[in-house]
N, C-alpha and C positions, 0 to 999 in steps of 0.2 A: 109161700104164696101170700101169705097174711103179711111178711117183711117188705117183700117187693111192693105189695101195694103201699105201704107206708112211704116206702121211700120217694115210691115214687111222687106221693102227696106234698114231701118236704122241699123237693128238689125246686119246684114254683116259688115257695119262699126263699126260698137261698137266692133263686135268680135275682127275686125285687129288694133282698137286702144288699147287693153288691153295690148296685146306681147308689144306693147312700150312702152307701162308706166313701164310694168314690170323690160324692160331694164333698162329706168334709174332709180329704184330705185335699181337696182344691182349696177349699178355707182356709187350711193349716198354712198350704204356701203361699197363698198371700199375706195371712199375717206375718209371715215370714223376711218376704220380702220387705215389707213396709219397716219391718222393726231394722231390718237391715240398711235402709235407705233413710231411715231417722238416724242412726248411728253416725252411717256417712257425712249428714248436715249438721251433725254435734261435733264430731272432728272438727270440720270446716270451720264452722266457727271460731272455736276454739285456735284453730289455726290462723285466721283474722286476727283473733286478738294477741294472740301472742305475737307476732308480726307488727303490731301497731306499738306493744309494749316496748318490744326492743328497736325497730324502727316509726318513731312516731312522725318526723319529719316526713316521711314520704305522703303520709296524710292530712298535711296541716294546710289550712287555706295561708297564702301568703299574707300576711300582714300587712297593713296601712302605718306608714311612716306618722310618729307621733306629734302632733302641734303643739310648739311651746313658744311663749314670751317672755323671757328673761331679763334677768340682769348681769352681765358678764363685766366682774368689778373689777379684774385683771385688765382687760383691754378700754374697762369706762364705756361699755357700749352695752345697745340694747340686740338680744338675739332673736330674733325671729325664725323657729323652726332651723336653729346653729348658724342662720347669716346674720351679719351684721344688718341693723334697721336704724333709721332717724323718719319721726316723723313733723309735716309742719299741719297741727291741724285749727282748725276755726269753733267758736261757740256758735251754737244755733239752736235756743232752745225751745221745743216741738209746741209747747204749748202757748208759746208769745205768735205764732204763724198760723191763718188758718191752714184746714188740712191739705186741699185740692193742691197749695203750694208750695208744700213741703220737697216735691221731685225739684221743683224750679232750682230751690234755694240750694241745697244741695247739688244739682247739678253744676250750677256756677260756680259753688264755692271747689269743687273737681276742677273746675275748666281753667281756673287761676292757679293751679297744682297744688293745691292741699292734697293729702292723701290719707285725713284722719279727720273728724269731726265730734265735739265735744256736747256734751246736752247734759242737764241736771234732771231730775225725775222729782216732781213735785207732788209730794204727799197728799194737800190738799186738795188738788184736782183732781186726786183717783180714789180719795175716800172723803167725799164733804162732811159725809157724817159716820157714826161709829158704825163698821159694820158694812156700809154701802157703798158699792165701790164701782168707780167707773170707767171704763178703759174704750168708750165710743167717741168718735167724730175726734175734734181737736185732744183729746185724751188719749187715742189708740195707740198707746205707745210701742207694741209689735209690731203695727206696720209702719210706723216711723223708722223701727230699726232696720226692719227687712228694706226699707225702700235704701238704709243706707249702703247695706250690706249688698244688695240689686248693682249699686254703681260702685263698687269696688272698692270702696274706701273702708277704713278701717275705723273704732271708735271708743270714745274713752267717754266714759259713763259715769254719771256722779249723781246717785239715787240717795245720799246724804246720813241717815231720813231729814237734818237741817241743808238746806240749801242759800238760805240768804237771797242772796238774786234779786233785790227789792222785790220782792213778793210778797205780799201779808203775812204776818209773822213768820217771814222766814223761810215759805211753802210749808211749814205746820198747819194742821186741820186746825180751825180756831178751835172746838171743843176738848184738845187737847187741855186747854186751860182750866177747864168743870173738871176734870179727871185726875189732872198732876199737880200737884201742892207749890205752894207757894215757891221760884225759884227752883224748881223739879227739871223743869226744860234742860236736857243740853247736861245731865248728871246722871249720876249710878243710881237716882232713885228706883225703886221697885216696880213702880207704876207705870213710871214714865218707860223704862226698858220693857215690861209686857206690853204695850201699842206696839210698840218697835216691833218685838218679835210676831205681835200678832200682825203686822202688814207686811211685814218682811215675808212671810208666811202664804201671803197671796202673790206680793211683788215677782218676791225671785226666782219661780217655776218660769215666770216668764221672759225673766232675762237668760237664764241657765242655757238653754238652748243654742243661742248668741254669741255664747263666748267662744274664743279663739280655739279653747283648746275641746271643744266640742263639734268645734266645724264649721263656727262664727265669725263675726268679726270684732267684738269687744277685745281687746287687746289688754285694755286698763281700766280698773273701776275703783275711784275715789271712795273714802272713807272719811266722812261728816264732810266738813266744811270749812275751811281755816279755823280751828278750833282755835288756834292759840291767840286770838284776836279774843277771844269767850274769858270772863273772869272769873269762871268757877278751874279752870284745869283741872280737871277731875280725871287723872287716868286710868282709874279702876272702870270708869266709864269708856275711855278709850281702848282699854283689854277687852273688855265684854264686848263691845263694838266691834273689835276686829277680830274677834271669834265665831261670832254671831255671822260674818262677812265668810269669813274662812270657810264654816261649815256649808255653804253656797258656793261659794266661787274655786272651795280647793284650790289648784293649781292650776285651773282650766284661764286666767288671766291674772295681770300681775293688779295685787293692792297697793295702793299710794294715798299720801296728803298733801293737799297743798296750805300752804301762808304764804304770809309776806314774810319779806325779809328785810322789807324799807322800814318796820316797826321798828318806833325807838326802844319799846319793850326789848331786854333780853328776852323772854321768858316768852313768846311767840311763837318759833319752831318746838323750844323744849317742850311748850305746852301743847303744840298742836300736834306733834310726831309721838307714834308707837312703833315699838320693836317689832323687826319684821314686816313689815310697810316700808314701802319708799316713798321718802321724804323729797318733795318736790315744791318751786317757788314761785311768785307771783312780784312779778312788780310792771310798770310802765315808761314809756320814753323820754321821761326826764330824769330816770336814774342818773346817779353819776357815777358809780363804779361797778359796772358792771361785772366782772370776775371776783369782788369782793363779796358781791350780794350773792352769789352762786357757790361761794368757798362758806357760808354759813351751815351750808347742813354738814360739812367735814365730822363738824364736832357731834354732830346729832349718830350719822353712819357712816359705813364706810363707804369711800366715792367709789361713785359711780358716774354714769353719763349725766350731765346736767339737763333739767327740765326745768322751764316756763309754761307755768303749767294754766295762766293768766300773765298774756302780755295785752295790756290794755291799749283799743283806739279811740277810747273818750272817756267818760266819767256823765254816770245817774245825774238827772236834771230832777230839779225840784221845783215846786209852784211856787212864783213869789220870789225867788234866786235867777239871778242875770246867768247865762247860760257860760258853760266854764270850757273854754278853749285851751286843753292843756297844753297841746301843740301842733307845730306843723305836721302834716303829711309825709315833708322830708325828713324830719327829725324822725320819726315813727319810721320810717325806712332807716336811714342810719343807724337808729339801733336795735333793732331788727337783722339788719345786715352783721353788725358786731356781734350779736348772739350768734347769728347762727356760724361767724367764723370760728366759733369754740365751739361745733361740734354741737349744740342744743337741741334737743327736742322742745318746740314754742308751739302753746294752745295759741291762738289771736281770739283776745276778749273782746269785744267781739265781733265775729263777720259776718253776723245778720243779728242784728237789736230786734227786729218787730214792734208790736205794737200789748200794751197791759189793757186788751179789752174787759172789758166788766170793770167789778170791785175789786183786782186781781194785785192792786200796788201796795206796795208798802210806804212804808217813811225812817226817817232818820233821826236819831234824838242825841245830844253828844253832852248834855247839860240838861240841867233839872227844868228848866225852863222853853227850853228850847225843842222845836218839832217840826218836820219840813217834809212833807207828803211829798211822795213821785210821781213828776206827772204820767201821764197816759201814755206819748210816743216811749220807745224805746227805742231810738234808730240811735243814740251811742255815738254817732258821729261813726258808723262800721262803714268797711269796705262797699259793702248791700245796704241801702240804705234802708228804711224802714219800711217802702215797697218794695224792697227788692230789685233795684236798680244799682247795675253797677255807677262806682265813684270814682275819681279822680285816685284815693286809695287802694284801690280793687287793681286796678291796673298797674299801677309800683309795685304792688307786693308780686302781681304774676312774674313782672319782669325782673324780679331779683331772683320770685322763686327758679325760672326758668334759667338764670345766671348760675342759679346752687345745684342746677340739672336736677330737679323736679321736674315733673311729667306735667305739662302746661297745654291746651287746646286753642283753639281757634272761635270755637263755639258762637261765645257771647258775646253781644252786640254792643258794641260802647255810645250806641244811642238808646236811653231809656225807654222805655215802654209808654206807649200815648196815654192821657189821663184824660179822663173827661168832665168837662168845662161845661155841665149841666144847665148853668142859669141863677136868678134866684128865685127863691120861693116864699110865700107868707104863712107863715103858723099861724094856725086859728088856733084860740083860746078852747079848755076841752072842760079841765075842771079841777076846783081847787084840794089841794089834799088836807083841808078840812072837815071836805064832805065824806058824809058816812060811808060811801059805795067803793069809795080809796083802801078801805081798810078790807085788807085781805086775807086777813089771821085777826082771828079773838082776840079782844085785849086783854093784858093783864092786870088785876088789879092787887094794891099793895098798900101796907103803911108805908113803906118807904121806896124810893127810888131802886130800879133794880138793872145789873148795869145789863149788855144785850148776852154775853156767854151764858148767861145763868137761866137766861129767855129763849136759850138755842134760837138766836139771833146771828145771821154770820155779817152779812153785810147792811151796806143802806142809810135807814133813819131810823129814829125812835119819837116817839110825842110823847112827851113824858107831861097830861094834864091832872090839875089839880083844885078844886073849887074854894075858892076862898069865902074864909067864913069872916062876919060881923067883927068878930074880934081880932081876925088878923087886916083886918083891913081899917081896923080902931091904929091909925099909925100918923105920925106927924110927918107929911110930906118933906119933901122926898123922901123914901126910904129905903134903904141897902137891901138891896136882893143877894145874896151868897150865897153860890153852887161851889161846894169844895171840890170837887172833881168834876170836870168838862171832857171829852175825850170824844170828838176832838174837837166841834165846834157847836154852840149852842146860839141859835134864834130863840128871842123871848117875845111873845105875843101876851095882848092881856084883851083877850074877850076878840080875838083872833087880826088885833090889830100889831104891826111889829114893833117895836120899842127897844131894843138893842139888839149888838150881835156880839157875841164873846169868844175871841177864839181859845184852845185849849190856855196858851200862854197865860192869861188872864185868866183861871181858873183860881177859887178862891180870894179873890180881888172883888169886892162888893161894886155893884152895880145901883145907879139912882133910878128909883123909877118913881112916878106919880101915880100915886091909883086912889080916887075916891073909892064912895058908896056906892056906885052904880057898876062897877067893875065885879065880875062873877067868876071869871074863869082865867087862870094863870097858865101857859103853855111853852112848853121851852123843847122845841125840835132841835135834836142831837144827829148830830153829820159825825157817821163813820170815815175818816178820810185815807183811810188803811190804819193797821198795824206796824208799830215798827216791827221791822225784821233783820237789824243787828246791835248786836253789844248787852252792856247791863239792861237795859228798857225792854228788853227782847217781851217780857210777858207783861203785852200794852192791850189792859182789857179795855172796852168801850161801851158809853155809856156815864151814866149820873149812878154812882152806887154809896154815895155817902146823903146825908139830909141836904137838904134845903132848905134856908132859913129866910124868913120875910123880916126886920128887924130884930125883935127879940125870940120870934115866932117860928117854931120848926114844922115847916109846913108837910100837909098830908092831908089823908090817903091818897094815893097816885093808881091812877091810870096810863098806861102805857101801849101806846098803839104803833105794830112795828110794820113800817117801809122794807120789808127787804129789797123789792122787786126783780123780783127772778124773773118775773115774766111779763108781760104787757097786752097781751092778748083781750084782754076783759076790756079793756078804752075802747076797743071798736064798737062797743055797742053804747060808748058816749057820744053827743052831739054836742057838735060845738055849740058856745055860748058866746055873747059880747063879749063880755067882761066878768074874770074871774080875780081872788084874792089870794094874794103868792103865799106858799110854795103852789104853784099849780100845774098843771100837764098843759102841753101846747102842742098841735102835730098838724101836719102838711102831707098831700101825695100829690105824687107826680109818676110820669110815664119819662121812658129813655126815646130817644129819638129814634125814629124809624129806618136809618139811615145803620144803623148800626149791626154790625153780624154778629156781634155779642157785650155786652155791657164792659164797660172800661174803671179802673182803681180811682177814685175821685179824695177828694179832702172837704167837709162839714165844716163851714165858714162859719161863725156864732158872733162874730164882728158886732158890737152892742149887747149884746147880751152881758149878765156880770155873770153866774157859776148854775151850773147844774149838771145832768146827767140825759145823754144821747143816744135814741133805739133807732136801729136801722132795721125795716121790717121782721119787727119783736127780737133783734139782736143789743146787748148792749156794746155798743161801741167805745165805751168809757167815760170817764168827769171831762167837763169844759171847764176854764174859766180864764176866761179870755181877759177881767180884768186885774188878774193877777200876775199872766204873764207864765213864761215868755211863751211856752205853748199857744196858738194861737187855733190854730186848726184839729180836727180829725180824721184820722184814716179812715176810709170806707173803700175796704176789698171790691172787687167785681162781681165775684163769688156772693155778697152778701144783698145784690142788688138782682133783681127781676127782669127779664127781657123787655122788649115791647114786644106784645104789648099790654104786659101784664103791669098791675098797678103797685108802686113803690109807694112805704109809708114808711114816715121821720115823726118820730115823737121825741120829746125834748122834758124833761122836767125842770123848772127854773126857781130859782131860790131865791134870789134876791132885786132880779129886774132885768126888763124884756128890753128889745131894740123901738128903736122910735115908731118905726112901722111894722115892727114883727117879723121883720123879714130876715131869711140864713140863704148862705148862697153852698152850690157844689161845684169847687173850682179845681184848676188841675194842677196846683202845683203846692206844695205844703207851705203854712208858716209854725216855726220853731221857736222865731226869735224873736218874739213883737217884744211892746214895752212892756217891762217889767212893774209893779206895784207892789208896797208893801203891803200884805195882808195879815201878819202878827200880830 
């Protein structure tokens, strides 16, 4: 009775222990499961990859056929992605053009059948100073390239870091000169190759993109600049140059040099060419043997297709030099024609010149005495002339290109584009740059003359004043003034009256001057007229950087007040004057005619006037000097002009003497060739 009852007490819990066994063994089969269903997805994998091991092709995305530009020295041709290629392309350098016109120029030079286009990269314009770099408006040199890459042409690139080009030294940043030792430029020195790599360093991410073998269009990218025309030949310089190049460009386009080959030097290709580079030539339409000048680089490498890599349509004009007609239009087709029956790939030097706005020109020096500034136009005597008007040469070259079956268009107009025939206008007097309010930078003061690189001075003027004391002015009339270095042209003032003009030539050549006791102040304004930018002179500083002597008297302390004039903005809150005392500022505005749907390319008449420098609403448009010659006029874009009926202003700086009435006109057609004047 006592067991029964027990049991039967138990039998309750047994019931309610069952439901939970029950649970966990539902527990147990799903962990079951699950470790069974992880199993199966670890096989699987497993089974992927071994699959992909031994068939990996079944999984590879198809590949892109690879872009190359070669040299196929067996056949003497260029390979393009294994086809044979020739190209005919034109110079058109980005920065001589404003930007808005850049599609124009280009498109023309397509529509005459080039199929490649050539451009240098100017150091200076993208880094004026150390460190500061600029790549906006007429500098954006990416969208230069994309706009060329846009119209299908193809492009050979020549970022130097020397480029010549008449451009101030060279397109060298002037303060390269503070930094690289004497004769450094253009050598293995230490200095001068860390700039290099440090702008190289900014440059070449940006060309990298570009090139051919990346999905671009650069096909070709030069390497310095006819070096072997340079009298250092430094080829330890040229290896580290073309390493430096290598580590950027790889094999994604091909390296090259160009020289002449019309130099009487031997020692011109040997100097200008490195191993591993193609070695390419430069000459113009009065060659006379043409396959003889071409069979030069034989000796250098081994041949290959032949390149002109500069076939010249004219030759740099200079101020004060009768304008140099090297030849006919026919002859430049003739031999033209002749290259390209041997098979030549030919740059045309060039098929848009533009225009050296600003302080952007260089000069030429060939003797110790001797120095010939560039003018302003740069139109080259090119196919496109300096507006961008096709020429009488534009159209011969299409139609030969078009005979060589080049791809030629219809496009362009062979009547030029209207100019506009503005009027004339009278400059009113503003103020002389004597006056305090001209000075736009602190001046420096010094014992001695200090020249403008050392002044982080890049362009402009200098007033290099000095007060004369009792005892230098104790002198027996006349007395020899002696500046040992001019660079490049010196006005002498004495109590702000002018008294001589010196151009560099005459440097060191004593000058007479008369100065009593009532004379206080000696002033001698230095005109930067560019830098040279080629040969030995290459490092052409500017400025008075040695003494100055008044007879026996080495005159001092100096003050120096620097003209760069980057900008002009500040005059408009000058008012005109009657009568001011030169150098002075002069300026004029006007309205375009209402009649007009948009402002038209004009040319700045300066007719009477003798030399200064021209703003086209706070633009500078470049040096005048009308009586020096042959230059006569200046370009002024459309682009840089204001609609109606918004207000245009022309200001003018003048150095040495204004027109009878004051008056400039804006006419519509250029002059190049006026009379010439010695000014030496």
């Amino acid at each position: 009775m006592g067991l029964l009852s027990q049991n039967n007490e138990i039998e309750p819990l047994i019931k309610k222990q069952k439901p939970r066994c029950n649970q966990k063994l539902l527990k147990c089969s799903y962990i079951v499961i699950l470790f069974v269903l992880l199993k199966l997805v670890i096989i699987y994998l497993l089974y992927i990859l071994i699959r992909n091991e031994i068939h990996p092709e079944s999984k590879e995305t198809p590949k892109i056929a690879e872009r190359t530009f070669i040299v196929d020295y067996e056949r003497k041709e260029f390979l393009k992605d294994g086809q044979i290629f020739r190209y005919v392309s034109g110079s058109l350098h980005y920065f001589r053009v404003p930007k808005p016109y850049w599609k124009d120029r280009i498109r023309k030079m397509k529509a005459a059948g080039l199929n490649a286009l050539s451009t240098y990269v100017e150091w200076s314009l993208h880094e004026p100073y150390p460190g500061e770099y600029n790549f906006e408006d007429i500098a954006d040199l990416e969208y230069f390239l994309k706009l060329v890459q846009d119209e299908g042409m193809y492009l050979l690139l020549r970022p130097g870091p020397y480029i010549g080009a008449e451009r101030d030294l060279g397109g060298f940043p002037f303060w390269l000169l503070n930094v690289v030792p004497k004769n450094g430029l253009r050598t293995n020195d230490p200095s001068y190759k860390h700039y290099i790599a440090k702008w190289f360093s900014v440059l070449m991410p940006k060309i990298v993109p570009f090139l051919y073998g990346n999905g671009g269009n650069i096909i070709m990218v030069q390497i310095e600049n006819e070096y072997g025309n340079y009298f250092t030949c430094d080829h330890q310089y040229m290896i580290w140059l073309r390493d430096l190049y290598k580590s950027y460009i790889k094999s994604n386009a091909l390296l090259y040099t160009t020289d002449s080959c019309e130099m009487e030097s031997p020692y011109a290709l040997k100097c200008g060419t490195v191993a591993d580079v193609y070695a390419t030539v430069d000459y113009g339409s009065w060659i006379k043997n043409i396959p003889q000048c071409l069979q030069k680089t034989s000796g250098i490498q081994k041949e290959g297709p032949p390149v002109i890599s500069e076939y010249y349509t004219g030759l740099v004009e200079y101020w004060g030099v009768p304008a140099m007609n090297i030849s006919s239009t026919d002859q430049f087709i003739s031999i033209m024609k002749d290259t390209l029956d041997l098979n030549a790939s030919v740059n045309i030097f060039l098929f848009h010149g533009g225009t050296n706005f600003g302080f952007t020109t260089g000069a030429f020096k060939y003797k110790y005495d001797e120095y010939f500034p560039v003018e302003t136009s740069y139109d080259f005597s090119a196919p496109l002339n300096e507006a961008g008007d096709p020429t009488e040469m534009y159209f011969k070259i299409k139609k030969l290109l078009k005979e060589t079956n080049f791809v030629v268009s219809n496009e362009i107009s062979p009547i030029p584009a209207p100019k506009g025939d503005y009027g004339v206008f009278t400059m009113q007097p503003l103020i002389s740059l004597f006056e305090k309010v001209t000075q736009r930078i602190e001046p420096v003061e010094n014992d001695v003359p200090l020249g403008f690189e050392v002044m982080g001075i890049n362009t402009g003027f200098v007033m290099y004043e000095t007060i004369l004391t009792n005892d230098q002015k104790d002198v027996t009339v006349p007395v020899n003034l002696t500046i040992s270095t001019i660079r490049d042209q010196a006005t002498v003032f004495l109590d702000q009256v002018q008294v001589n003009s010196i151009p560099r030539k005459y440097e060191n050549i004593p000058v007479r001057l008369n100065i009593n006791s009532t004379v206080q102040k000696l002033s001698i304004l230095i005109e930067n007229q560019g830098r040279i930018n080629v040969g030995k002179y290459l490092e052409d500083r500017k400025g008075i950087f040695e003494p100055v002597t008044l007879g026996n008297h080495i005159l001092g302390p100096w003050k120096m007040i620097a003209y760069p004039l980057n900008e002009t903005s500040w005059l408009s809150t000058i008012k005109p004057q009657k009568h001011v005392v030169l150098p002075a500022f002069y300026k004029t505005t006007f309205t375009l005619p209402d009649n007009l749907s948009k402002p038209l390319d004009t040319y700045l008449d300066p007719t009477g006037w003798k030399k200064g420098v021209a703003f086209v609403n706070g633009i500078n448009i470049g040096r005048y000097w009308p009586s020096a010659g042959p230059q006569i006029t200046l370009y002024i874009p459309a682009v840089f002009l204001i609609p109606y009926p918004g207000v245009n202003n022309i200001i003018m700086l003048e150095l040495e003497g204004v027109s009878e009435n004051l008056s400039i006109s804006l006419v519509d057609k250029p002059n190049l060739n006026g009379k010439v004047n010695e000014v030496y």
